[in-house]
C-alpha positions as CSV (number, residue, x, y, z in Angstrom):
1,X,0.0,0.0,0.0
2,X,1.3,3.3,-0.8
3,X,2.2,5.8,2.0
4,X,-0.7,8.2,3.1
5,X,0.4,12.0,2.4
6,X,-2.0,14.4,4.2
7,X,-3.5,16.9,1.4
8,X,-3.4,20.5,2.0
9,X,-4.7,23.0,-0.5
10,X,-4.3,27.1,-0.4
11,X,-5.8,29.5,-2.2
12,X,-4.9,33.1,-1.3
13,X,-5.1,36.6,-3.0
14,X,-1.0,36.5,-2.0
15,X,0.7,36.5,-5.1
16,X,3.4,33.2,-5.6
17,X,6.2,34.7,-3.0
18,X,4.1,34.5,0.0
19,X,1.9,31.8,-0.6
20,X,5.4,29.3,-1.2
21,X,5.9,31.3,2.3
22,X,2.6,29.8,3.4
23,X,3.0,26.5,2.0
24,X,7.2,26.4,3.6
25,X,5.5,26.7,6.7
26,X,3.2,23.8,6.0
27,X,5.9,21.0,5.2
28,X,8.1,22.3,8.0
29,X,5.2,21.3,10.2
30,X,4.4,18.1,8.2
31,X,7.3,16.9,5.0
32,X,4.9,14.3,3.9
33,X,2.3,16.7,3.3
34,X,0.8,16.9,-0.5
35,X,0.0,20.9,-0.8
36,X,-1.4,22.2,-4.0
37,X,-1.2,25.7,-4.5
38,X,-5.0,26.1,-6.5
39,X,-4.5,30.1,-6.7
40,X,-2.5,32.8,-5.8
41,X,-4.2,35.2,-7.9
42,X,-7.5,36.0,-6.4
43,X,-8.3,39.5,-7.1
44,X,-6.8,41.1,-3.5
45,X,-8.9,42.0,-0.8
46,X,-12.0,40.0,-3.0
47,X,-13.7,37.8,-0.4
48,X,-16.7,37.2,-2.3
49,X,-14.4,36.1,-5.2
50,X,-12.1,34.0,-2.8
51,X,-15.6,32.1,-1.3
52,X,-17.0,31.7,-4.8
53,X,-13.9,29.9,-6.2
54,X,-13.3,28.0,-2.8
55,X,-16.6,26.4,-3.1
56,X,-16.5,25.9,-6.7
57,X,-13.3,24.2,-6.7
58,X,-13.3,22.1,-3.5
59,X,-15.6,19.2,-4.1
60,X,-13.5,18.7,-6.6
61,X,-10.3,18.1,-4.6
62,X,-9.2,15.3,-2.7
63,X,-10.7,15.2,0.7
64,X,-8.3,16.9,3.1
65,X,-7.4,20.6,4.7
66,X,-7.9,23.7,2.9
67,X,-6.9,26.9,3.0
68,X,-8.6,30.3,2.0
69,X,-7.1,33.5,3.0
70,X,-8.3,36.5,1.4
71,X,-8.2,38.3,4.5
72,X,-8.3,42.4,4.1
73,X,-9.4,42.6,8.3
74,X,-5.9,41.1,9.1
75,X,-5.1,42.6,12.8
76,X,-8.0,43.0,13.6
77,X,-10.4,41.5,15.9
78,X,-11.7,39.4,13.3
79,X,-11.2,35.7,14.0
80,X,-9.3,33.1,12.5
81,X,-11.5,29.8,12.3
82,X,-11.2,26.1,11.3
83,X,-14.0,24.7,9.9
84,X,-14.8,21.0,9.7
85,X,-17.5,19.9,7.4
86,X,-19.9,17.0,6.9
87,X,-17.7,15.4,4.0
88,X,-14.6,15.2,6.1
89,X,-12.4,18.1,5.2
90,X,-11.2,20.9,7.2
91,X,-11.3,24.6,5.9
92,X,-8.9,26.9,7.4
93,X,-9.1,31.1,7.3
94,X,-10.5,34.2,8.5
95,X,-13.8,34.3,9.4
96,X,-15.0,36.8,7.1
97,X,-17.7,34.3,5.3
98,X,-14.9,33.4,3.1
99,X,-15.5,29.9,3.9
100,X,-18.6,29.1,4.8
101,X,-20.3,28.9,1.3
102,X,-17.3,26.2,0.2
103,X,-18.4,24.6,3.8
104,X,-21.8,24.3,2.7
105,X,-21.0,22.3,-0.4
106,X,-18.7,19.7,1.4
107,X,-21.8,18.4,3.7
108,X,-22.3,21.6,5.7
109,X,-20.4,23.2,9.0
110,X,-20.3,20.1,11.8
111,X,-17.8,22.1,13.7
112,X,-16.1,25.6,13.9
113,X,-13.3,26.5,16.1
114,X,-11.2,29.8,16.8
115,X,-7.4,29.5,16.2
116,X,-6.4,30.4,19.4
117,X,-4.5,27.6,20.8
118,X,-0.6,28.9,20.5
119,X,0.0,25.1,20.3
120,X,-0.3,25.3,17.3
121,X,0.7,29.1,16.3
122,X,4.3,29.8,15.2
123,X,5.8,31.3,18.0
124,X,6.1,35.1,17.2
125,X,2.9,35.9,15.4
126,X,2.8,39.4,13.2
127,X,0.2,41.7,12.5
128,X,0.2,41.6,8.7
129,X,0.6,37.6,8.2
130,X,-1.7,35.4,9.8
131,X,-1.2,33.5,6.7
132,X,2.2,32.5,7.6
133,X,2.1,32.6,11.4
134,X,-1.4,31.4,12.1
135,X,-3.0,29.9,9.3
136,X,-0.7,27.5,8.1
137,X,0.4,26.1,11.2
138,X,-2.9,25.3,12.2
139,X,-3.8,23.5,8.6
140,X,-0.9,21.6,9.0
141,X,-1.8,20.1,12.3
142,X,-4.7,19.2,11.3
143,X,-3.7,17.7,8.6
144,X,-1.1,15.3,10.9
145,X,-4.1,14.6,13.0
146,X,-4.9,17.2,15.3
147,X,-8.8,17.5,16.2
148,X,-10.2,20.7,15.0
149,X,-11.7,21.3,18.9
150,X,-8.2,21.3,20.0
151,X,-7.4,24.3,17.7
152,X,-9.5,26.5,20.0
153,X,-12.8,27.2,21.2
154,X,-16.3,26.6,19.7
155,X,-17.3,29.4,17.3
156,X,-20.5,30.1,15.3
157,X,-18.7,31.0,11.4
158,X,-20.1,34.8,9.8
159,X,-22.4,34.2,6.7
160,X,-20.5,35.3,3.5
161,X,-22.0,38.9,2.7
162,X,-24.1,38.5,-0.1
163,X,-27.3,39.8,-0.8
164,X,-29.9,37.0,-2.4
165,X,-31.7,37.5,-6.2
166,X,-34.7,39.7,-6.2
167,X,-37.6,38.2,-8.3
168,X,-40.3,39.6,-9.6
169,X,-42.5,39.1,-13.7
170,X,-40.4,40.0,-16.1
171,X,-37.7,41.5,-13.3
172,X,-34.6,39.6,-11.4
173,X,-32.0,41.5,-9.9
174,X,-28.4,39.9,-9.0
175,X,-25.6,40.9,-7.6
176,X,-22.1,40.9,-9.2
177,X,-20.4,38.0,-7.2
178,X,-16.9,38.5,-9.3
179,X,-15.2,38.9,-12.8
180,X,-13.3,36.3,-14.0
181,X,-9.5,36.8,-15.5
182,X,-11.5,36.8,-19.2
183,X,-13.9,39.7,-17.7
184,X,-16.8,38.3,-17.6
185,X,-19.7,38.9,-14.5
186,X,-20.5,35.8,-12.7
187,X,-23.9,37.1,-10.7
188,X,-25.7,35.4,-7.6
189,X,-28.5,34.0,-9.2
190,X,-29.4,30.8,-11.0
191,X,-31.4,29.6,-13.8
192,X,-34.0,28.6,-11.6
193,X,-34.4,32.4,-10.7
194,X,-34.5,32.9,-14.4
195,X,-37.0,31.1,-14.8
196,X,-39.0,32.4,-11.9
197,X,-38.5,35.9,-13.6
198,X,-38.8,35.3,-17.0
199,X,-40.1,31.7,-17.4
200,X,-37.6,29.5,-18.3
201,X,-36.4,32.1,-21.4
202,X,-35.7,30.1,-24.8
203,X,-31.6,30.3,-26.4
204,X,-31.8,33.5,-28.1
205,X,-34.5,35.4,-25.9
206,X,-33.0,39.3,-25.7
207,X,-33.3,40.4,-22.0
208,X,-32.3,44.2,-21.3
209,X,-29.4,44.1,-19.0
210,X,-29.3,47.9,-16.4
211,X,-26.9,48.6,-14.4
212,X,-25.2,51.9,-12.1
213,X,-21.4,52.5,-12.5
214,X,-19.4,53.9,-9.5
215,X,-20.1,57.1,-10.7
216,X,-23.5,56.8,-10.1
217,X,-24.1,56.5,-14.2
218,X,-27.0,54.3,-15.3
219,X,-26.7,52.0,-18.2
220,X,-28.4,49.5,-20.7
221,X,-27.5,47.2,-22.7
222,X,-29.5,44.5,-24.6
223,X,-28.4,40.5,-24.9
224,X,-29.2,37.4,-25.7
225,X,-29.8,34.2,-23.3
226,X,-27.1,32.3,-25.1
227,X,-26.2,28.3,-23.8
228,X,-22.7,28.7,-25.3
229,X,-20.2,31.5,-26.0
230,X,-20.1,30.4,-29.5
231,X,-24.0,30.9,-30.2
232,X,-23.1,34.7,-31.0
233,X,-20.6,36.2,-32.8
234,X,-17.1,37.1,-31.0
235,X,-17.1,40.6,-29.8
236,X,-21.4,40.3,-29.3
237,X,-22.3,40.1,-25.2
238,X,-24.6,37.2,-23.9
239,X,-25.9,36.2,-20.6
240,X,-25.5,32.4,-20.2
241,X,-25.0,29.7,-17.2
242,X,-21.2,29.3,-15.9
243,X,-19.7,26.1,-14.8
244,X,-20.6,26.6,-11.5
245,X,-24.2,27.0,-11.6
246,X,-24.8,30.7,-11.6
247,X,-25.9,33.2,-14.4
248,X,-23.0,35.4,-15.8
249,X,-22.7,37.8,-18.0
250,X,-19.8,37.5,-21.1
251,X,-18.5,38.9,-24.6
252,X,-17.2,36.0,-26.9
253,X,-13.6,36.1,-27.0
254,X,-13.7,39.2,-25.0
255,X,-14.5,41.1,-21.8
256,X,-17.9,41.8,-20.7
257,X,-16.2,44.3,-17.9
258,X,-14.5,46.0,-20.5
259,X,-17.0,45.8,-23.8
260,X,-20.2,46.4,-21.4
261,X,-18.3,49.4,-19.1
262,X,-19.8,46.9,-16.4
263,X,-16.5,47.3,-14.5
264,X,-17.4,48.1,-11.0
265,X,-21.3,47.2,-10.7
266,X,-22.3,45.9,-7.9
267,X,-25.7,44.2,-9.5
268,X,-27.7,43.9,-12.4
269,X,-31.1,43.9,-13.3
270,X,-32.6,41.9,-15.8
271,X,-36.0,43.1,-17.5
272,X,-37.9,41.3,-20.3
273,X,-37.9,43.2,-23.5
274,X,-40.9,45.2,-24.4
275,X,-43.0,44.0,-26.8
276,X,-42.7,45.6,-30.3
């Protein structure tokens, strides 16, 4: 039989220096340890991009610890929680509701626990890098064994900060979880809501897209419910379903952010177009 090696993954908003920082820590702490690196490129300070990809990726990966640190309330009181879920893995970061939506999807939260044990701290701890000094320690004990309710005490984990999909006839308003690296919107609502809004809208139906810029600028645009990015032309917009369940908003072969001006919304609305 081959020998076990714990599995560790980290996704951080770090950059590659001090995530290999991060994951130097974890094999000092356990050599056998399998860590995968499955981004250091999540947009900084994102947490609703962080906890999107974290629970779009994980039930893919191996059963194991994982690591999510987008953490812009480093410092401060904020916690820093290990979560164990009903699947079996253990998901390590700031409490900040970065992971509880990736928690959900691996069976739901059976336990939460502060890191406060200096156990299994390093032993000078800074202000700036819980990554390094608190974090990683405490994923890589528990990834050699160590019980998540000896990590610290019992903790109820924060919601992720997202409002849900307004639905209304011929109306459904989303908000703007992230934009991918090709610049397209990936919003927090689902073809279900779609349907609830719209009624299940054929490939090809033309919905009105509105939105408000930063600067406070209303704008329109009108596109197509597409299934794929090649059912329109490249350069033409669509909205169509992503990988990971939710509705999104894209330009074939280009950026909706950038095409759209959609840079910067926080939501969409969706309306039915008029009748001609």
């Amino acid at each position: 039989m081959p020998e076990h090696r714990p599995f560790i993954s980290l996704a951080t908003d770090f950059g590659a220096a001090y995530t290999a920082i991060c994951a130097g820590v974890m094999y000092g702490i356990v050599p056998s340890a399998n860590v995968l690196v499955l981004s250091d490129e999540i947009t900084p300070f994102d947490v609703r991009e962080g906890a999107m990809l974290l629970r779009q990726a994980l039930p893919y990966l191996p059963r194991g610890v994982h690591v999510g640190i987008v953490d812009p309330g480093v410092g401060t009181p904020r916690r820093p929680v290990a979560i164990a879920t009903g699947r079996g893995d253990v998901l390590v970061g700031p409490d900040n509701g970065l992971l509880l939506p990736a928690a959900e999807a691996l069976g739901g939260v059976v336990a939460a626990h502060a890191l406060e044990n200096p156990a299994y701290r390093l032993p000078e701890v800074s202000t700036s890098f819980h990554g390094r000094d608190i974090f990683s320690p405490a994923a890589a004990h528990a990834a050699a064994g160590v019980a998540v309710a000896d990590l610290g005490p019992a903790v109820e984990p924060l919601p992720l900060d997202v409002p849900p999909p307004a639905v209304a006839a011929g109306e459904l308003t989303a908000p703007v979880l992230y934009t991918d690296r090709f610049g397209s919107l990936v919003l927090g609502a689902r073809p279900d809501d779609l349907a609830a809004a719209f009624g299940a809208p054929e490939p090809g139906t033309p919905l009105d897209v509105v939105w408000t810029v930063p600067d406070g600028t209303e704008r329109t645009a009108r596109v197509p419910f597409a299934e794929t990015f090649g059912s329109v032309p490249p350069g033409d917009a669509l909205l169509w379903t992503d990988s990971s369940g939710w509705l999104g908003l894209a330009v074939n072969q280009g950026s909706a952010a950038e095409a759209l001006g959609l840079a910067g919304a926080a939501s969409v609305v969706l309306r039915a177009v008029p009748a001609a």
